[in-house]
KEBANU-423890 format. One record per atom (N, C-alpha, C, O): residue number from 0; atom name; x, y, z. Coordinates in steps of 0.2 Angstrom, whole numbers, plus 5000, padded with zeros to 4 digits. Atoms other than C-alpha are relative to their C-alpha. Last residue first. Layout:
N
SITE   resi   name      x      y      z
SITE    NUM     CA      X      Y      Z
...
END
This chain:
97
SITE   resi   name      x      y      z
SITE     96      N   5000   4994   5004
SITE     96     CA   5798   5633   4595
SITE     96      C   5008   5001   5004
SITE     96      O   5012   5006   5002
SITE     95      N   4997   5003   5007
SITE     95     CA   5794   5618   4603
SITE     95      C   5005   5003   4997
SITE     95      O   5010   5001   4995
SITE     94      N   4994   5003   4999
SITE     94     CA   5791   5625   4619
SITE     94      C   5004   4997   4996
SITE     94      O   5010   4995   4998
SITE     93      N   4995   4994   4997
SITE     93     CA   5777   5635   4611
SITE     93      C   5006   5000   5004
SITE     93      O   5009   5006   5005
SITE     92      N   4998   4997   5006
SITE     92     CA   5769   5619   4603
SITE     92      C   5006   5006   5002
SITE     92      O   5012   5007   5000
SITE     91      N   4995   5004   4999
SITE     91     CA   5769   5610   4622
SITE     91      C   5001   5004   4991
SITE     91      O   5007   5003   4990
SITE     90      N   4994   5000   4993
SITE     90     CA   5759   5625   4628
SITE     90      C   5008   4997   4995
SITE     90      O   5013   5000   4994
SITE     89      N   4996   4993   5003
SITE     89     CA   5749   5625   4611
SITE     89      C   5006   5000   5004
SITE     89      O   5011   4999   5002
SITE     88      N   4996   5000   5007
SITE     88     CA   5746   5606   4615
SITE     88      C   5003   5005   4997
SITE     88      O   5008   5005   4993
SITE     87      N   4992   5003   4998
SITE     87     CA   5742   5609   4633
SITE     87      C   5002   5000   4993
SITE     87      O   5006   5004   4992
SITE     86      N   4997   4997   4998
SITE     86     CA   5728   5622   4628
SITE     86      C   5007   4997   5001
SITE     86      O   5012   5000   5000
SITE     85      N   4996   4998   5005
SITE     85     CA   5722   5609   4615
SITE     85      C   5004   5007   5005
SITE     85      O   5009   5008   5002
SITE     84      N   4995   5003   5004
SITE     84     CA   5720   5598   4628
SITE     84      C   5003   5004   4996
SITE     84      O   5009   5003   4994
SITE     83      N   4995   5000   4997
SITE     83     CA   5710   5609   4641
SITE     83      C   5006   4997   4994
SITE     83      O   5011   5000   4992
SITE     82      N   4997   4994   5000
SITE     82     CA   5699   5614   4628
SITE     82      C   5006   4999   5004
SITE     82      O   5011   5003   5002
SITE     81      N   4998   4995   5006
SITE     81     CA   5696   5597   4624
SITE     81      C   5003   5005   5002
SITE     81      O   5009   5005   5001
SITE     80      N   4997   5006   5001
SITE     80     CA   5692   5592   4642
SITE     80      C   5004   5000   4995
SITE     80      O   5010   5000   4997
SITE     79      N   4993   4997   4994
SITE     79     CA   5683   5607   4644
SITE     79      C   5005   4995   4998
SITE     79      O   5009   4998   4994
SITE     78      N   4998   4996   5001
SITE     78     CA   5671   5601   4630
SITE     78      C   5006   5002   5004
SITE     78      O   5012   5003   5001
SITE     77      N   4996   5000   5006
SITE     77     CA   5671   5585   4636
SITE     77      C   5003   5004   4997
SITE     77      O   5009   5004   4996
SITE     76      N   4995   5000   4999
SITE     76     CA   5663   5593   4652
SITE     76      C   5006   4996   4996
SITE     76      O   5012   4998   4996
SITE     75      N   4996   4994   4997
SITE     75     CA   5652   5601   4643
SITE     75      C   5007   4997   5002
SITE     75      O   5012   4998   4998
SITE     74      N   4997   4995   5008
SITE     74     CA   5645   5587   4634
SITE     74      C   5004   5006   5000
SITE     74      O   5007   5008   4995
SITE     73      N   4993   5007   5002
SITE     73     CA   5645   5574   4650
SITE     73      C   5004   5005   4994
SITE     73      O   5010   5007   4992
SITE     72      N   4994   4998   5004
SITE     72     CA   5634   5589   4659
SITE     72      C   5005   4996   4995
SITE     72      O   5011   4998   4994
SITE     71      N   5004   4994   5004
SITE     71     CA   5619   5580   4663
SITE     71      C   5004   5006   4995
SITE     71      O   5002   5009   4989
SITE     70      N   5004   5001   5005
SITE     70     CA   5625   5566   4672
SITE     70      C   4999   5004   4995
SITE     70      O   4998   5001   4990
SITE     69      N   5004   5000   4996
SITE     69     CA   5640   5575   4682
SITE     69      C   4993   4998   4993
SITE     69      O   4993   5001   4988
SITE     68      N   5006   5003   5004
SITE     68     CA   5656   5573   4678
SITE     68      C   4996   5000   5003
SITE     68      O   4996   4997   5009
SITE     67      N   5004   5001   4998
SITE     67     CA   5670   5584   4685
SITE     67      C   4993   4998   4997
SITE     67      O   4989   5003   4996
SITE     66      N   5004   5008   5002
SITE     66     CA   5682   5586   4677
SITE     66      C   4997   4996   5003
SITE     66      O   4999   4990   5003
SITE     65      N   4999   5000   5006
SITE     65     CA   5687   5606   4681
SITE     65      C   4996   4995   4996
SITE     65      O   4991   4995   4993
SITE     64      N   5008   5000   5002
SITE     64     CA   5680   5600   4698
SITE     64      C   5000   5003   4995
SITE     64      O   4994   5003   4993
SITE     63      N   5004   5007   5002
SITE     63     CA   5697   5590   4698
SITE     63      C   4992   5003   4999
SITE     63      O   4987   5000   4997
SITE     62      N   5000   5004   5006
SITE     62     CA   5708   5603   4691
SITE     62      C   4995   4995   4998
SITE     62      O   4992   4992   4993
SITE     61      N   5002   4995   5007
SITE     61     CA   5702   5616   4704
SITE     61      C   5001   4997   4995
SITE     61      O   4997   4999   4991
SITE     60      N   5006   4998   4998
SITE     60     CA   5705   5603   4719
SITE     60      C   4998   5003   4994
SITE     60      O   4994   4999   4990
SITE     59      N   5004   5009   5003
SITE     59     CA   5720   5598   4712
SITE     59      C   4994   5000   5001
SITE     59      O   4991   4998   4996
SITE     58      N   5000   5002   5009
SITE     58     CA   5725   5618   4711
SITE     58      C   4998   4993   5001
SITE     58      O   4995   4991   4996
SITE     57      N   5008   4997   5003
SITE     57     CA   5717   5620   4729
SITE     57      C   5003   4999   4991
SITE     57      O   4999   4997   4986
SITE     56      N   5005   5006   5000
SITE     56     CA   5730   5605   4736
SITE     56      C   4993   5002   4996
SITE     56      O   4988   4999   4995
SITE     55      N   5000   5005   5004
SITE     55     CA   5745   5612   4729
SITE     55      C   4995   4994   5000
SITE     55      O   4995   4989   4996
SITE     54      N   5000   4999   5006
SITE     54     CA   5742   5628   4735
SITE     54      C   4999   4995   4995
SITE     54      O   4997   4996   4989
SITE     53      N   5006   4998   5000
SITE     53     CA   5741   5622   4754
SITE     53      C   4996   5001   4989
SITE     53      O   4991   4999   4987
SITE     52      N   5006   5007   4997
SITE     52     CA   5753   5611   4752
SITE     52      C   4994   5003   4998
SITE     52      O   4991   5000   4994
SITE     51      N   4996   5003   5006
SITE     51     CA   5765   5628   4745
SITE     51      C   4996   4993   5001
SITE     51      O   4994   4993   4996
SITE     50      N   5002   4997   5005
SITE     50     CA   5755   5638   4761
SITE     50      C   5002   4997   4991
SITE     50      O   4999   4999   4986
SITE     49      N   5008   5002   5001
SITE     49     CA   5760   5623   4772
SITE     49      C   4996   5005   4995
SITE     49      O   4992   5003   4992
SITE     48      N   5001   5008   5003
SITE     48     CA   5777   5625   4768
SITE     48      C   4994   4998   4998
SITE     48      O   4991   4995   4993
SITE     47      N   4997   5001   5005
SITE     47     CA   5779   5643   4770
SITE     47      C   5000   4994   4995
SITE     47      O   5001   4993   4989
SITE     46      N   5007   4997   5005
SITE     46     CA   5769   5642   4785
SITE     46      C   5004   5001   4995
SITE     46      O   5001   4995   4993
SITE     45      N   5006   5005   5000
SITE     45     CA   5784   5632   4791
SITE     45      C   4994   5001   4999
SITE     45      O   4990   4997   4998
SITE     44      N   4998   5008   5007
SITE     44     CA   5798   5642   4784
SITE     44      C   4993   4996   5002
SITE     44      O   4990   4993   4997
SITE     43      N   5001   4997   5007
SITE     43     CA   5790   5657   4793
SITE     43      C   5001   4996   4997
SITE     43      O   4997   4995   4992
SITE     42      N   5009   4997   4999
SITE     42     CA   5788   5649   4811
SITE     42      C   5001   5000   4993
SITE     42      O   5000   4995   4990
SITE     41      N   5002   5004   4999
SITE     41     CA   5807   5643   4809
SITE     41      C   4993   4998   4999
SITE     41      O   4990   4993   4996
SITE     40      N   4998   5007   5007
SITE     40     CA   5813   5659   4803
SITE     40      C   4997   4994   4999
SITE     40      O   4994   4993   4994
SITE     39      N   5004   4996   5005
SITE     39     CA   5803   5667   4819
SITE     39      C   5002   4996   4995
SITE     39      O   5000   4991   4995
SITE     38      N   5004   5004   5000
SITE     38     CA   5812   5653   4831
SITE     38      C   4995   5004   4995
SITE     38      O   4991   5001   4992
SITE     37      N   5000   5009   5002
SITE     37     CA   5829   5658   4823
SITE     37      C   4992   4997   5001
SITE     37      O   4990   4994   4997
SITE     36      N   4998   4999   5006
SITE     36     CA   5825   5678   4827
SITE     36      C   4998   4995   4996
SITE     36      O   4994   4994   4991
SITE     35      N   5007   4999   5002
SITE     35     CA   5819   5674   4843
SITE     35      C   4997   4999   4993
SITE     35      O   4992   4997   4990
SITE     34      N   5004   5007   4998
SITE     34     CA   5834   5665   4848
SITE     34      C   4993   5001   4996
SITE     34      O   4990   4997   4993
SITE     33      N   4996   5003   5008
SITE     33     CA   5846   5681   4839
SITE     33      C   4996   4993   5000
SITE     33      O   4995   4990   4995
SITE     32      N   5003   5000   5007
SITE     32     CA   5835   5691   4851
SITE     32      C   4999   4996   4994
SITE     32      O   4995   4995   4990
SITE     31      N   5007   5003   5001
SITE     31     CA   5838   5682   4866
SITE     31      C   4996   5003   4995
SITE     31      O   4991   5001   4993
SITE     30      N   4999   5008   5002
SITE     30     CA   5858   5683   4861
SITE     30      C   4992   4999   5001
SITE     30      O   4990   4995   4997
SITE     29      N   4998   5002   5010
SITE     29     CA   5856   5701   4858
SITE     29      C   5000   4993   4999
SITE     29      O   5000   4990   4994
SITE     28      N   5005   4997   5006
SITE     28     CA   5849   5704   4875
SITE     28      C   5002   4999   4993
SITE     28      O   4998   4998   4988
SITE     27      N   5006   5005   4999
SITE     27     CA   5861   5695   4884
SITE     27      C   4992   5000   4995
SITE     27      O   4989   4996   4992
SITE     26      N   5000   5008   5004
SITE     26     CA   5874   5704   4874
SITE     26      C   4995   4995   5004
SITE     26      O   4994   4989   5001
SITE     25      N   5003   5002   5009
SITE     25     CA   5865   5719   4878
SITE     25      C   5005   4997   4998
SITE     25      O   5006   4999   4992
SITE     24      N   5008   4998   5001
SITE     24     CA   5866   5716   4898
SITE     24      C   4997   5001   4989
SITE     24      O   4993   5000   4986
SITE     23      N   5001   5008   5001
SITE     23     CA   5884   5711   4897
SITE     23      C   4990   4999   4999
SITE     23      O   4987   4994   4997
SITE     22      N   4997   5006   5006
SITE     22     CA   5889   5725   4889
SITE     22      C   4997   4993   5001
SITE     22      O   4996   4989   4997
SITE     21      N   5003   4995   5004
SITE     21     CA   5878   5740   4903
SITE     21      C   5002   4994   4994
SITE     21      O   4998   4992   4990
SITE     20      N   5008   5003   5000
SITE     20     CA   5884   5729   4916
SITE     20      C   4998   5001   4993
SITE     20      O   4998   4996   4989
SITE     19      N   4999   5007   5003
SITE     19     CA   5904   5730   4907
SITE     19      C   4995   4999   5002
SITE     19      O   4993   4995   4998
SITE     18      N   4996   5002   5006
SITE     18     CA   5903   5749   4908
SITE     18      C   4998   4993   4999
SITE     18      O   4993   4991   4994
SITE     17      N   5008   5001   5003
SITE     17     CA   5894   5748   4924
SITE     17      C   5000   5000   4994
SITE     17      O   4996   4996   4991
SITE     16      N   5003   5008   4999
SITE     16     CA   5911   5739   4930
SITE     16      C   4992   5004   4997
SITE     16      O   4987   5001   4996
SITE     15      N   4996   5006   5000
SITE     15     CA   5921   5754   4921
SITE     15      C   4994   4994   5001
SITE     15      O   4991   4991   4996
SITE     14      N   5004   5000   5006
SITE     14     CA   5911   5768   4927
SITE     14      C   5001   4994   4998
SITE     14      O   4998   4990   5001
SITE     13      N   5007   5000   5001
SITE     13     CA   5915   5762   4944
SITE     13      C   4996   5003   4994
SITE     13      O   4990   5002   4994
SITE     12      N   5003   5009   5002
SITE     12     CA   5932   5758   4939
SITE     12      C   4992   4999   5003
SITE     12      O   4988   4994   5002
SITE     11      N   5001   5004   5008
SITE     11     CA   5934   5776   4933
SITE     11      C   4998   4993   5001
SITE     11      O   4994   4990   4997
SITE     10      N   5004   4998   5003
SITE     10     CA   5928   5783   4950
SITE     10      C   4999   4997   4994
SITE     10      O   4994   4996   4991
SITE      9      N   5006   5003   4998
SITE      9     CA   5938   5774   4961
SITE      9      C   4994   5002   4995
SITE      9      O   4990   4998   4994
SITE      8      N   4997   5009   5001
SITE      8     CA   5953   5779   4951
SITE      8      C   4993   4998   5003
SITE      8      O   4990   4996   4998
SITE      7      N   4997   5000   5008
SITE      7     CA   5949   5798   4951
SITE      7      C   4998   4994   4998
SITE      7      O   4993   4993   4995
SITE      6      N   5009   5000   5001
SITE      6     CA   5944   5797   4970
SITE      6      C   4997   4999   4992
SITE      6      O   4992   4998   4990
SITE      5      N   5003   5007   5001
SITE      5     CA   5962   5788   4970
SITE      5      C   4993   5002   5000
SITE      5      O   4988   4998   4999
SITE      4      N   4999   5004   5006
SITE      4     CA   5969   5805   4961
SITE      4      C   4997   4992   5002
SITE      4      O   4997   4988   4997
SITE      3      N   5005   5000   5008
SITE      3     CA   5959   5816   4971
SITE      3      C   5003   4993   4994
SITE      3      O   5000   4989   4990
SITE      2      N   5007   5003   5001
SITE      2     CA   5967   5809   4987
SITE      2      C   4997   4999   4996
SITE      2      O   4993   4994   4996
SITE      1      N   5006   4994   4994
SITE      1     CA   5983   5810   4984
SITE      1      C   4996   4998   4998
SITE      1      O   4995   4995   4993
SITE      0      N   5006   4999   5004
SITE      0     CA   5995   5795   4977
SITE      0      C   4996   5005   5005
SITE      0      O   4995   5004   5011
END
């Protein structure tokens, strides 16, 4: 073997092992991605929950100051009450259908 050809050879295998830094380095980087990624999901799914909580606690909230009696109103809030009902009754007419 002459010279050039082991300076050759020393040469490939130093691209070579930076070759494999350069791989091993963005597979470390891809796996602290793929964590961040999971703990993001994680995040998302649980504001996702509590926005669905959260929503189902302003509609009871909204129902209940819907029927809310207060001395002075009784005739009002009857009337809603009414209105509300005949609102479920078409509903439940249009399901009928």
């Amino acid at each position: 073997m002459t010279d050039d050809d082991s300076i050759l050879i020393e040469q490939f295998e130093a691209k070579i092992r930076r070759l494999m830094d350069l791989y091993n380095d963005v597979k470390l980087r891809n796996s602290r991605l793929i964590q961040e990624i999971e703990a993001r999901n994680g995040e998302i799914r649980q504001l996702r929950e509590e926005v669905s909580s959260l929503r189902e606690s302003y509609l009871n909230l909204k129902q209940s100051k819907v029927l809310e009696v207060s001395g002075h109103d009784i005739d009002a809030t009857k009337r809603r009450v009414s209105g509300l009902v005949r609102e479920i009754d078409h509903c439940i007419e249009l399901l009928n259908v």
